[in-house]
N, CA, C and O atoms as a Tinker XYZ file with bonds, in Angstrom:
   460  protein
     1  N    -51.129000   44.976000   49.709000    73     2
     2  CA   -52.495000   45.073000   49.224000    64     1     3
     3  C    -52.579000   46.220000   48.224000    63     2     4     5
     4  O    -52.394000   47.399000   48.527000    81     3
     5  N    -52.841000   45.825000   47.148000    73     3     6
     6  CA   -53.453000   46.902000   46.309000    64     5     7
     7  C    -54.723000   47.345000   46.202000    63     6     8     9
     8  O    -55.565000   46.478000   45.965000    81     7
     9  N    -55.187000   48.766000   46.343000    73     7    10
    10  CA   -56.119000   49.196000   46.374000    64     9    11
    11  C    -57.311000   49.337000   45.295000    63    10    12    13
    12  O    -57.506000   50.470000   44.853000    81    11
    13  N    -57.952000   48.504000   44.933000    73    11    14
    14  CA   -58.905000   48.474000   43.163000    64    13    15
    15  C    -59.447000   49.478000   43.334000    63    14    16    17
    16  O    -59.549000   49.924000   44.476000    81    15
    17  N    -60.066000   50.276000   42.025000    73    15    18
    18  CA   -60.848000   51.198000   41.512000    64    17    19
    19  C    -61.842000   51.074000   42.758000    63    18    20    21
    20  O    -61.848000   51.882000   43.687000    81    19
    21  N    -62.454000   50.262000   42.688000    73    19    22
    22  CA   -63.568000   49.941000   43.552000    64    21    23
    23  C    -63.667000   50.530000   45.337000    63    22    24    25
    24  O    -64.484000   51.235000   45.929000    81    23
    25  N    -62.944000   50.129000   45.577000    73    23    26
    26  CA   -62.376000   50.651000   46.692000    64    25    27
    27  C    -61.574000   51.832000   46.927000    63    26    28    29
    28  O    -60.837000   51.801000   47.913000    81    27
    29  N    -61.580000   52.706000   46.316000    73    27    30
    30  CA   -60.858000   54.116000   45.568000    64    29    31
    31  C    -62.316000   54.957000   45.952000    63    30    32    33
    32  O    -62.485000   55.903000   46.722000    81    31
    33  N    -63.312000   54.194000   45.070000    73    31    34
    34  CA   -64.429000   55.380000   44.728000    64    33    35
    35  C    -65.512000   54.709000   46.207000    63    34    36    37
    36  O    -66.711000   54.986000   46.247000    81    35
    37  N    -65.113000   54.193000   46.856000    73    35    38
    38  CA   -65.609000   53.912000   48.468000    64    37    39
    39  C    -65.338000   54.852000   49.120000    63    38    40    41
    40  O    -66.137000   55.687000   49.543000    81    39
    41  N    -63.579000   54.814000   49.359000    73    39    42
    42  CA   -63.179000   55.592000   50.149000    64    41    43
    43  C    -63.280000   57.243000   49.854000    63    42    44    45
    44  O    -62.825000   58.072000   50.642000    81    43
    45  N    -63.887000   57.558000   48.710000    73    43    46
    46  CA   -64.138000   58.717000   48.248000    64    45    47
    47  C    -65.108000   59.120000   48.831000    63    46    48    49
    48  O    -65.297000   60.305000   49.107000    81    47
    49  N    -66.059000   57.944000   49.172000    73    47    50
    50  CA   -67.678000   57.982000   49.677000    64    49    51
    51  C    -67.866000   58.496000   50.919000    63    50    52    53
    52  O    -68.782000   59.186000   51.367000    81    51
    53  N    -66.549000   57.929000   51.578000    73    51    54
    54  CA   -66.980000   57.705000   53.020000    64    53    55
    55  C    -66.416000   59.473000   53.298000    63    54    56    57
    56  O    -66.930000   60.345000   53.998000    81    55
    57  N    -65.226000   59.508000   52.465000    73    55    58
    58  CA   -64.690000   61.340000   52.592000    64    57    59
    59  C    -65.840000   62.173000   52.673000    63    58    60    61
    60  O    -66.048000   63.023000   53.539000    81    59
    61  N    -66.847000   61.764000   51.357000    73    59    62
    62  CA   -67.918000   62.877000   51.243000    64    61    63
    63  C    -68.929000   63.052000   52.335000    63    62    64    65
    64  O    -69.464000   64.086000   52.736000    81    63
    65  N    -69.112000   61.463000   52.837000    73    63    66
    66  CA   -70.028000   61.688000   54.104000    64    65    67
    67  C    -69.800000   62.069000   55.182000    63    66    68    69
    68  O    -70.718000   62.320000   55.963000    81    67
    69  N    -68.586000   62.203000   55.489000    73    67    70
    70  CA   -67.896000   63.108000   56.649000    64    69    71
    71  C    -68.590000   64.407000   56.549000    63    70    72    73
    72  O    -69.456000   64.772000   57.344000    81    71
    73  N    -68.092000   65.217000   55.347000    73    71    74
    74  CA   -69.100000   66.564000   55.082000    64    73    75
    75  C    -70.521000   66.650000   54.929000    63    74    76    77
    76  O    -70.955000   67.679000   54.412000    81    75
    77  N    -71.385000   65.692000   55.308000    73    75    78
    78  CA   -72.358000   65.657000   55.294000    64    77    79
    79  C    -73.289000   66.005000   56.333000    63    78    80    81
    80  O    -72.864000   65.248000   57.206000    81    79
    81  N    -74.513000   66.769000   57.006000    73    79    82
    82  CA   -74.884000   67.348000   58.062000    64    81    83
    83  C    -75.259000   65.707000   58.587000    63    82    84    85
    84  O    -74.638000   65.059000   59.429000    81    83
    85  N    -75.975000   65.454000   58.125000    73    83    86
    86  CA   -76.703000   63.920000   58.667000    64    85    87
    87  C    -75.251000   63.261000   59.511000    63    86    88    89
    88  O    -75.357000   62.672000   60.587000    81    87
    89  N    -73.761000   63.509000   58.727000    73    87    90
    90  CA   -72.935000   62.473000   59.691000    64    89    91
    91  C    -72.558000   63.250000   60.662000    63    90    92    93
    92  O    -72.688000   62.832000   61.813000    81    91
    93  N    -71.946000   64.696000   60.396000    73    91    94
    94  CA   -71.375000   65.377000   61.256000    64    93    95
    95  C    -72.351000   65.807000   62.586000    63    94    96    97
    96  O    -71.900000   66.580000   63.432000    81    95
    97  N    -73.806000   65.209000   62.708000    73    95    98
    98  CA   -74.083000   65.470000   63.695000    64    97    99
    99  C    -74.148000   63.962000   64.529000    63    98   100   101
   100  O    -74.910000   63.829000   65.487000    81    99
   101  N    -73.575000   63.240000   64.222000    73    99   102
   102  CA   -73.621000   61.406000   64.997000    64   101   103
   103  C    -72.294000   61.111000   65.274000    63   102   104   105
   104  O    -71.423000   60.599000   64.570000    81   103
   105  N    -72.282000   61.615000   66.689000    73   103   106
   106  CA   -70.848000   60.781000   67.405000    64   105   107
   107  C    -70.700000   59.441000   67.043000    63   106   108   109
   108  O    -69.670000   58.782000   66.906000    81   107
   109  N    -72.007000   59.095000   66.889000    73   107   110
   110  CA   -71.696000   57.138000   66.620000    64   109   111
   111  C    -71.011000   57.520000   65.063000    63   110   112   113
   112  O    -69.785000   57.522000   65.176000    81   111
   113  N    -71.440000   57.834000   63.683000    73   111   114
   114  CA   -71.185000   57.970000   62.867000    64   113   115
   115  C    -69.500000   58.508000   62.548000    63   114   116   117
   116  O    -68.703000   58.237000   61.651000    81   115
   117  N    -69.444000   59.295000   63.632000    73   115   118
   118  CA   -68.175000   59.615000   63.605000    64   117   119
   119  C    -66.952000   59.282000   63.644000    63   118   120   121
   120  O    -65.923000   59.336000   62.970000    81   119
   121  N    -67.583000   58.703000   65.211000    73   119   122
   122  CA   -66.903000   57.462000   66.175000    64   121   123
   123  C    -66.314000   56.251000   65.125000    63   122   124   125
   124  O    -65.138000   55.925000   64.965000    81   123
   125  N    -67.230000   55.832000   64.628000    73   123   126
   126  CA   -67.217000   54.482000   63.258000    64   125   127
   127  C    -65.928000   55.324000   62.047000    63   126   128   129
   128  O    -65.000000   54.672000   61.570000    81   127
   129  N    -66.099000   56.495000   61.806000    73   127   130
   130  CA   -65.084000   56.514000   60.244000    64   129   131
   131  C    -64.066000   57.377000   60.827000    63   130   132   133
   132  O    -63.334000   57.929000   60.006000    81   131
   133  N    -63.896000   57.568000   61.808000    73   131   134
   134  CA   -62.489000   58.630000   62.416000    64   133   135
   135  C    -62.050000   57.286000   63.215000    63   134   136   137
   136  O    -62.696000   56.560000   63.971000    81   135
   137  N    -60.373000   57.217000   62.649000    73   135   138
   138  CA   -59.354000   56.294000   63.979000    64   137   139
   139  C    -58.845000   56.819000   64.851000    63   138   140   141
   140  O    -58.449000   57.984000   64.822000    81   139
   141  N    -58.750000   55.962000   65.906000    73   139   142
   142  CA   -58.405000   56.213000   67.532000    64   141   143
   143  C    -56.921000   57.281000   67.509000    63   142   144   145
   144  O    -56.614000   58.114000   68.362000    81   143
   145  N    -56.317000   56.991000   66.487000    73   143   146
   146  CA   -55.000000   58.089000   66.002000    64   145   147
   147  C    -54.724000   59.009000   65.194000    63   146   148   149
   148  O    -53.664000   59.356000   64.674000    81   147
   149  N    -56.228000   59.547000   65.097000    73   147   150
   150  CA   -56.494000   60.850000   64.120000    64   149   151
   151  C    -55.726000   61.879000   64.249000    63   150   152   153
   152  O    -55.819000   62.262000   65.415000    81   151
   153  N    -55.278000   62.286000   63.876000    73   151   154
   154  CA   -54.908000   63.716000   63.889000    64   153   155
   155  C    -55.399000   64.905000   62.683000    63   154   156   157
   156  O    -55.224000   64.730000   61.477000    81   155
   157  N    -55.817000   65.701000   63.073000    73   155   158
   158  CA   -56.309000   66.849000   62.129000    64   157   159
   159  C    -55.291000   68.394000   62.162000    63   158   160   161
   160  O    -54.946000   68.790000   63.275000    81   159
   161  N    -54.911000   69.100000   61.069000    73   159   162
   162  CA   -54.408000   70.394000   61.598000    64   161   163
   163  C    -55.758000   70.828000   60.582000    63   162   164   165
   164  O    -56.015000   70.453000   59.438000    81   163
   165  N    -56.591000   71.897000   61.611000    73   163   166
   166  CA   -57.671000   72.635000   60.700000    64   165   167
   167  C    -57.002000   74.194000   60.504000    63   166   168   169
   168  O    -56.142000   74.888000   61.045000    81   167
   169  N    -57.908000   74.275000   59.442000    73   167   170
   170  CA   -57.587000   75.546000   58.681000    64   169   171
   171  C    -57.001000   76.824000   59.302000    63   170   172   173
   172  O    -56.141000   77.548000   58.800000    81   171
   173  N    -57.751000   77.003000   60.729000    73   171   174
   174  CA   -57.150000   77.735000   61.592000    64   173   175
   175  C    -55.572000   77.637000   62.111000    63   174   176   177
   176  O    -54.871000   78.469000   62.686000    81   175
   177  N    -55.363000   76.577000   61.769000    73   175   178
   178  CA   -53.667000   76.027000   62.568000    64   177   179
   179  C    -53.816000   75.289000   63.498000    63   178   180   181
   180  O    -52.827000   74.781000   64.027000    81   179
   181  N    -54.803000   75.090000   63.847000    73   179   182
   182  CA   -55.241000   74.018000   65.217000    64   181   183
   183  C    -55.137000   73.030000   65.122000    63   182   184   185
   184  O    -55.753000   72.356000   64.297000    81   183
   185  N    -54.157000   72.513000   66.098000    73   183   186
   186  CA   -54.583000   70.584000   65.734000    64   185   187
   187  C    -55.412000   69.510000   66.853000    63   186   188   189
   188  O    -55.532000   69.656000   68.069000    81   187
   189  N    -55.852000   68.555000   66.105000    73   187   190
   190  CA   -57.227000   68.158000   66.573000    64   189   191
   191  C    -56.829000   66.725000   66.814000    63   190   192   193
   192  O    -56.012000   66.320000   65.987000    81   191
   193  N    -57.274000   65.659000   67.933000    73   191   194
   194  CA   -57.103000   64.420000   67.944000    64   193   195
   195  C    -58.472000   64.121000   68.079000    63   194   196   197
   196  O    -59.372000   64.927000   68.318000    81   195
   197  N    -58.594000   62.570000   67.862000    73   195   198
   198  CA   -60.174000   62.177000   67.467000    64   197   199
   199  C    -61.403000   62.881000   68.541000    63   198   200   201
   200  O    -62.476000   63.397000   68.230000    81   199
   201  N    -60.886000   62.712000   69.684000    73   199   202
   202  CA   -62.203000   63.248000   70.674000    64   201   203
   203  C    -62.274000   64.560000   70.795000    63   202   204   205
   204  O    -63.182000   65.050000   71.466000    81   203
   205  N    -61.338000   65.345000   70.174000    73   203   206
   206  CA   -61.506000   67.027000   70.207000    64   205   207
   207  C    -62.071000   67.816000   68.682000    63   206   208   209
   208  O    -62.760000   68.835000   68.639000    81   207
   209  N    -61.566000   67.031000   67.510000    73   207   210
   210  CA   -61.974000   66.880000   66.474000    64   209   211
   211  C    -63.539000   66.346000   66.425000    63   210   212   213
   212  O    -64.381000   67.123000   65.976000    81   211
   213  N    -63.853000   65.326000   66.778000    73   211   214
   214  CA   -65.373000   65.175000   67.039000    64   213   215
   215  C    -66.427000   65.971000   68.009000    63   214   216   217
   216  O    -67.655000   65.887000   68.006000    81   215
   217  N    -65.762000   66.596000   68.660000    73   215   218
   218  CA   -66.467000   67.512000   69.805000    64   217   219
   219  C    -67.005000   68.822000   68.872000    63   218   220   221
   220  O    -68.080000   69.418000   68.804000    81   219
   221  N    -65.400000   68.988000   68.032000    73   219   222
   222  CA   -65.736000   70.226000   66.944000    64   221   223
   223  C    -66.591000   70.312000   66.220000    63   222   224   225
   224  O    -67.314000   71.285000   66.008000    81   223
   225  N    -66.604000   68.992000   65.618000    73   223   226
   226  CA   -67.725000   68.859000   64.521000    64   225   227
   227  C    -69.192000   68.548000   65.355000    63   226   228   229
   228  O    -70.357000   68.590000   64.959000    81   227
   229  N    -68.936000   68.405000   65.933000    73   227   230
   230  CA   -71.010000   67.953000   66.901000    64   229   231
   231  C    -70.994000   69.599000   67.140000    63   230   232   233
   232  O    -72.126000   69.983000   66.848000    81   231
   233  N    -70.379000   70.449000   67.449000    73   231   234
   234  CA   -70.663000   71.895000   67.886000    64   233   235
   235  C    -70.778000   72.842000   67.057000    63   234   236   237
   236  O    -71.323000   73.933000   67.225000    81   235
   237  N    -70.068000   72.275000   65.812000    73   235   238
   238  CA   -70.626000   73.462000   64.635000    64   237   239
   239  C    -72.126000   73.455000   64.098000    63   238   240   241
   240  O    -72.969000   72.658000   64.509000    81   239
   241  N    -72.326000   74.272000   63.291000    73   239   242
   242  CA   -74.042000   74.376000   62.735000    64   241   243
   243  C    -73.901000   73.602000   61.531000    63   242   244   245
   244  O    -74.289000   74.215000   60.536000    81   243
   245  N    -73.362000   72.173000   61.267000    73   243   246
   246  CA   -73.566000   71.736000   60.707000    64   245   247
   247  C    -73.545000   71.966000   59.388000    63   246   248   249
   248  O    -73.707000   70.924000   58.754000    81   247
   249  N    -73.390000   73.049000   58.638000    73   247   250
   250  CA   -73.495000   73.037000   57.211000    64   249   251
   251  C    -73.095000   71.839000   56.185000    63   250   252   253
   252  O    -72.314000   70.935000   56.483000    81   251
   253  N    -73.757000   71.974000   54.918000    73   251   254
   254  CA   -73.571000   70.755000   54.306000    64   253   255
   255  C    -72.012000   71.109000   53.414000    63   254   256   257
   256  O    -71.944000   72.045000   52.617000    81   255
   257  N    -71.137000   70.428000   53.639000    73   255   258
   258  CA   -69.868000   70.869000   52.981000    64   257   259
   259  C    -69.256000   69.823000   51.731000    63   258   260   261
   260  O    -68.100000   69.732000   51.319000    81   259
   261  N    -70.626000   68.997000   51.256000    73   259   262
   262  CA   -70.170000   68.066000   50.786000    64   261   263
   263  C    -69.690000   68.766000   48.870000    63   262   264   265
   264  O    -69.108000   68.185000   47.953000    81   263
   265  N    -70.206000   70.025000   48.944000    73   263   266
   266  CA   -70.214000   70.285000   47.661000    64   265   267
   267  C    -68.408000   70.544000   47.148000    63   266   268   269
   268  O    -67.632000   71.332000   47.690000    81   267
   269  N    -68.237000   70.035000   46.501000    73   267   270
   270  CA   -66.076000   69.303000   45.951000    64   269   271
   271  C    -65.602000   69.346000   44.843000    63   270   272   273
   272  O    -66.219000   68.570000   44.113000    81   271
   273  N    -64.822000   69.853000   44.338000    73   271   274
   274  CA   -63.869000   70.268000   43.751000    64   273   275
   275  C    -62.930000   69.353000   43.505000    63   274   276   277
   276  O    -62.212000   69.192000   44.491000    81   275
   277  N    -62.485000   68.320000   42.086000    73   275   278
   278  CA   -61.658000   67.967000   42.100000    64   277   279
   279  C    -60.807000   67.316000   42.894000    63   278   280   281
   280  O    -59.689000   67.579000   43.336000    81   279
   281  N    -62.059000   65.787000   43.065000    73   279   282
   282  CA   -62.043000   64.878000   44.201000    64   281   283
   283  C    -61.057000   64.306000   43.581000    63   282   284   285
   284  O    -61.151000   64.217000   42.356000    81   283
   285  N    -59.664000   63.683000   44.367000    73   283   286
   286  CA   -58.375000   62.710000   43.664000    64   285   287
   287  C    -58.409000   61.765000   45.135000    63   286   288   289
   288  O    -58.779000   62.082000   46.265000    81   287
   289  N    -58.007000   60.828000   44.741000    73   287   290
   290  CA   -57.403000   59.829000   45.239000    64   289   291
   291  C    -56.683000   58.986000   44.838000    63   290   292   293
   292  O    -56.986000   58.402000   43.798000    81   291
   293  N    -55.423000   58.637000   45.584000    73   291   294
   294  CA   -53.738000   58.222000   45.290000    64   293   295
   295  C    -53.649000   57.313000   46.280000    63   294   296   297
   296  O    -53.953000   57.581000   47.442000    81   295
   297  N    -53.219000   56.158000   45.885000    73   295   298
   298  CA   -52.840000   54.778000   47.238000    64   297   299
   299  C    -51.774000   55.584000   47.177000    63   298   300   301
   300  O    -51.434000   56.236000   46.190000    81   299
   301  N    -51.084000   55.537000   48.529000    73   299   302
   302  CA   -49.484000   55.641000   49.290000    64   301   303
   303  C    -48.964000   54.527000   49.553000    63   302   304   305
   304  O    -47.743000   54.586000   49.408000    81   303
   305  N    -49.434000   53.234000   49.971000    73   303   306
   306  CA   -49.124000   52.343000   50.619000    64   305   307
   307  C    -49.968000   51.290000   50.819000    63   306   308   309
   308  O    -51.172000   51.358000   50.572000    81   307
   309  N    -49.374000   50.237000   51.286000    73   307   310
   310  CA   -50.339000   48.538000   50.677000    64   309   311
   311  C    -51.706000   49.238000   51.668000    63   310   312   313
   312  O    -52.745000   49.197000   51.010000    81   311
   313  N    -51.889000   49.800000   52.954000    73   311   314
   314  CA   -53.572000   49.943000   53.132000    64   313   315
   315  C    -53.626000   51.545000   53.276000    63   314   316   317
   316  O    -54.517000   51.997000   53.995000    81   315
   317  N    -52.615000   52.563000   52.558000    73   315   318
   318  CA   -52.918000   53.829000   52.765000    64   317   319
   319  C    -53.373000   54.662000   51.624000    63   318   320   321
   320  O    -52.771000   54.584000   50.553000    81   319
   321  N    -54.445000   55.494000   51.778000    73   319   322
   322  CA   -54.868000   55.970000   49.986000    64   321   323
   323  C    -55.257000   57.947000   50.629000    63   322   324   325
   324  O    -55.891000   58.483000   51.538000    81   323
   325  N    -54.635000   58.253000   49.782000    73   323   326
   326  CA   -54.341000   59.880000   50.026000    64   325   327
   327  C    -56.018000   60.531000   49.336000    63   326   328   329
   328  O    -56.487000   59.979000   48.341000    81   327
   329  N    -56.684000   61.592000   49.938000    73   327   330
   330  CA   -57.537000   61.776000   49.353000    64   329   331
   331  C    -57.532000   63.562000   49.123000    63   330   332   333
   332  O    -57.385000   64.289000   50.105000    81   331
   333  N    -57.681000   64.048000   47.949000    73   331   334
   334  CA   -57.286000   65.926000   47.782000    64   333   335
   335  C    -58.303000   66.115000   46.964000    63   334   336   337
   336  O    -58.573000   65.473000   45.949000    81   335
   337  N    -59.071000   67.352000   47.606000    73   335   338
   338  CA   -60.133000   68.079000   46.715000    64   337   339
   339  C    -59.689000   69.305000   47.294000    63   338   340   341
   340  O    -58.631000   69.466000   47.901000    81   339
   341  N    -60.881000   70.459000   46.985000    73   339   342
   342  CA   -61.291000   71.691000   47.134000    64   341   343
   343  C    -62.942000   71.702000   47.833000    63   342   344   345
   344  O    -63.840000   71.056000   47.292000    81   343
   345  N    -63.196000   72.583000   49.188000    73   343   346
   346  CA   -64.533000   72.855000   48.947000    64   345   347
   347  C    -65.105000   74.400000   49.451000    63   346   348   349
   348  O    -64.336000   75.199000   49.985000    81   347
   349  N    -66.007000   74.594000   49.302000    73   347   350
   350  CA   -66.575000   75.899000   49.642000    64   349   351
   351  C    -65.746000   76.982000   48.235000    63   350   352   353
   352  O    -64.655000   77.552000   48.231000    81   351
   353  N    -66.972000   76.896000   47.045000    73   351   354
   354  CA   -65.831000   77.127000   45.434000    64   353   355
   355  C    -64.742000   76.944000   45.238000    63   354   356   357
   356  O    -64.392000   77.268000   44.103000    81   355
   357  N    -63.691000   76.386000   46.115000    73   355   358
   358  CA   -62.044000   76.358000   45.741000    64   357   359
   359  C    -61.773000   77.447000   46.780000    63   358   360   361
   360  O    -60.803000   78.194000   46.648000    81   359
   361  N    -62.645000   77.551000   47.849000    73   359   362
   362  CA   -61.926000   78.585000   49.310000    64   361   363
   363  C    -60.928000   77.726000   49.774000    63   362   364   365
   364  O    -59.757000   78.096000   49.684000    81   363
   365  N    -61.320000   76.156000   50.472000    73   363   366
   366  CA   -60.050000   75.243000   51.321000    64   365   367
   367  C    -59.879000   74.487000   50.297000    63   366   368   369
   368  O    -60.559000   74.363000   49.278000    81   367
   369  N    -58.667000   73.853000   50.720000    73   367   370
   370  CA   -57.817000   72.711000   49.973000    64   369   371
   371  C    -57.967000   71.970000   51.336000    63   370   372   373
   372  O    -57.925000   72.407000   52.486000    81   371
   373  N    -58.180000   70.556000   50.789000    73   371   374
   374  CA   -58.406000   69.783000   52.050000    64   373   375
   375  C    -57.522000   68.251000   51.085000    63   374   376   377
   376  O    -57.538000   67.860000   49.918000    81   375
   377  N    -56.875000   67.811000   52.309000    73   375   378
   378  CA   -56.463000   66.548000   52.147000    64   377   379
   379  C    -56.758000   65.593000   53.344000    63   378   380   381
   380  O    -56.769000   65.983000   54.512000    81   379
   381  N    -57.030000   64.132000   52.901000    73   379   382
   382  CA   -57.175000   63.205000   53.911000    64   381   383
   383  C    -56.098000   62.151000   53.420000    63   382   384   385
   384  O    -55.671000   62.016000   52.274000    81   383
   385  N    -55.635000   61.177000   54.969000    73   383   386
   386  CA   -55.023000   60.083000   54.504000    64   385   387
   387  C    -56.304000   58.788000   55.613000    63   386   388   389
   388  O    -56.553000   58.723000   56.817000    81   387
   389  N    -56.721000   58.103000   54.573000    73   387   390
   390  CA   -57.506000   57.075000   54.813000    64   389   391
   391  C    -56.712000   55.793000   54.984000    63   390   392   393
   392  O    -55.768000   55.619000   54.214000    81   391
   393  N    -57.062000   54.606000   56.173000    73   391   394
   394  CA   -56.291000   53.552000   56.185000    64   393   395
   395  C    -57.005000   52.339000   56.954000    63   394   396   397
   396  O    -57.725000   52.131000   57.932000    81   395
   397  N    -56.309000   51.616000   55.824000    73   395   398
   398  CA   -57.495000   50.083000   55.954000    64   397   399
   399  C    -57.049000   49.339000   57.425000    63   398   400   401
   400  O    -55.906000   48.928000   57.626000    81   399
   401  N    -58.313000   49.228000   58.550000    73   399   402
   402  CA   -57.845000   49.060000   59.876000    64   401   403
   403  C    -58.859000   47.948000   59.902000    63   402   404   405
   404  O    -59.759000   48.199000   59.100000    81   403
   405  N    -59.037000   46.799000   60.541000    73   403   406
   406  CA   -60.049000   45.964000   61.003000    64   405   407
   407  C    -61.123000   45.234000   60.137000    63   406   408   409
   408  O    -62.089000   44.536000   60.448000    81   407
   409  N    -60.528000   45.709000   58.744000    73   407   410
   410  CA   -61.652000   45.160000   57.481000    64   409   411
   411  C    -62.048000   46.828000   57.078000    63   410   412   413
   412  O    -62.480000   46.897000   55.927000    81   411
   413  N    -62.001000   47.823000   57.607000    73   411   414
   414  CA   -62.806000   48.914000   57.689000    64   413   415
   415  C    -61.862000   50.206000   57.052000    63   414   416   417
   416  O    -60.730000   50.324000   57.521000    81   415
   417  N    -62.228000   51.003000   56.180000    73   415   418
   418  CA   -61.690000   52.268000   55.938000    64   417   419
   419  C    -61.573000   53.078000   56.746000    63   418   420   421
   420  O    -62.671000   52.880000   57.265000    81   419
   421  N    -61.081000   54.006000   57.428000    73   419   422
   422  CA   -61.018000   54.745000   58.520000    64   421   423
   423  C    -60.122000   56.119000   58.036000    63   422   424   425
   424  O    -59.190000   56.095000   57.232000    81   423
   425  N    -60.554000   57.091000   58.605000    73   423   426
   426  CA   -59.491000   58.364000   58.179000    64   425   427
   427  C    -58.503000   58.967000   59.552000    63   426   428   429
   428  O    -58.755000   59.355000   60.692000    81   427
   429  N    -57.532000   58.831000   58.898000    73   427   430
   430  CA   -56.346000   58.586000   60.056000    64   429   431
   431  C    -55.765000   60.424000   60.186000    63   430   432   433
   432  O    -55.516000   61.060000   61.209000    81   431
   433  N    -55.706000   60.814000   58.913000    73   431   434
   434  CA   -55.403000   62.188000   59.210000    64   433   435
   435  C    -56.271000   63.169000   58.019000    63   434   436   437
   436  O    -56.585000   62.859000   56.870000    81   435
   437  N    -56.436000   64.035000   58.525000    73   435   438
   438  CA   -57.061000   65.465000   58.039000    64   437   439
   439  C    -56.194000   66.770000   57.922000    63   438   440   441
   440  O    -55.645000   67.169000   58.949000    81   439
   441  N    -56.011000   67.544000   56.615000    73   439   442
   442  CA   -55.430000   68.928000   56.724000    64   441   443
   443  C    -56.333000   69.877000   55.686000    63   442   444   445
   444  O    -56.218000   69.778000   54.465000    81   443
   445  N    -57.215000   70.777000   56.317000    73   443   446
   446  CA   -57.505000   71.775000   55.352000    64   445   447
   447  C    -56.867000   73.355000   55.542000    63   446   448   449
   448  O    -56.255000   73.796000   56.515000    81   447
   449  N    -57.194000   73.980000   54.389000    73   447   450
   450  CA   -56.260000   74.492000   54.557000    64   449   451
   451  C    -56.664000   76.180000   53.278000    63   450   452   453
   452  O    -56.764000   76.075000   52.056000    81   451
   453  N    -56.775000   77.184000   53.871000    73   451   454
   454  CA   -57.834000   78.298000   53.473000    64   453   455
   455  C    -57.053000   78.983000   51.834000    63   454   456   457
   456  O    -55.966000   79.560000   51.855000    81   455
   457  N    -57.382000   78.893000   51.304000    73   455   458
   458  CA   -56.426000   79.661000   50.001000    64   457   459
   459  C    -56.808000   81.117000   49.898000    63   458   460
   460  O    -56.268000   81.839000   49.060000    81   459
């Protein structure tokens, strides 16, 4: 499967709404765009699987983190598409790998990472 433009600037969408207060406070919301085999290493060095990673994010104060830096996205593979920005002015470098599961985009892994 090749990934069209179209579906590039989706999966860009769904990245940004992750950082968004409105999603990061809805386990359902969460539940829906994080896969059952998430793995996260956060900035701290910590690594996170979907139900500890979502616990994190329902417990923080929410800030809006959608503001980004040199949003890219790169297919890896027939349903895998790499996603790399910057946020908080170019403080983290954050990468995602997004992957087409059930008809559905889903983000399979997370690394940010403090400069």
């Amino acid at each position: 499967m090749t990934v069209s433009s179209k579906q590039l600037q989706q999966i860009c969408s769904l990245e940004l709404r992750l950082l968004q207060p409105s999603v990061r406070c809805s386990e359902k919301e969460l539940n829906e765009l994080i896969a059952d085999d998430f793995i996260e290493i956060g900035s701290s060095g910590r690594i996170y699987d979907k139900t500890s990673a979502i616990q994190a994010v329902l417990s923080n104060d929410h800030e809006d983190l959608s503001e980004n830096y040199n949003l890219n996205a790169k297919q890896l593979g027939s349903e895998l598409v790499l996603i790399e920005y910057t946020t908080r002015n170019g403080e983290i470098q954050r990468s995602s790998v997004w992957q087409h599961k059930d008809q559905n985009w889903v983000i399979l892994f997370h690394q940010a990472v403090k400069t």
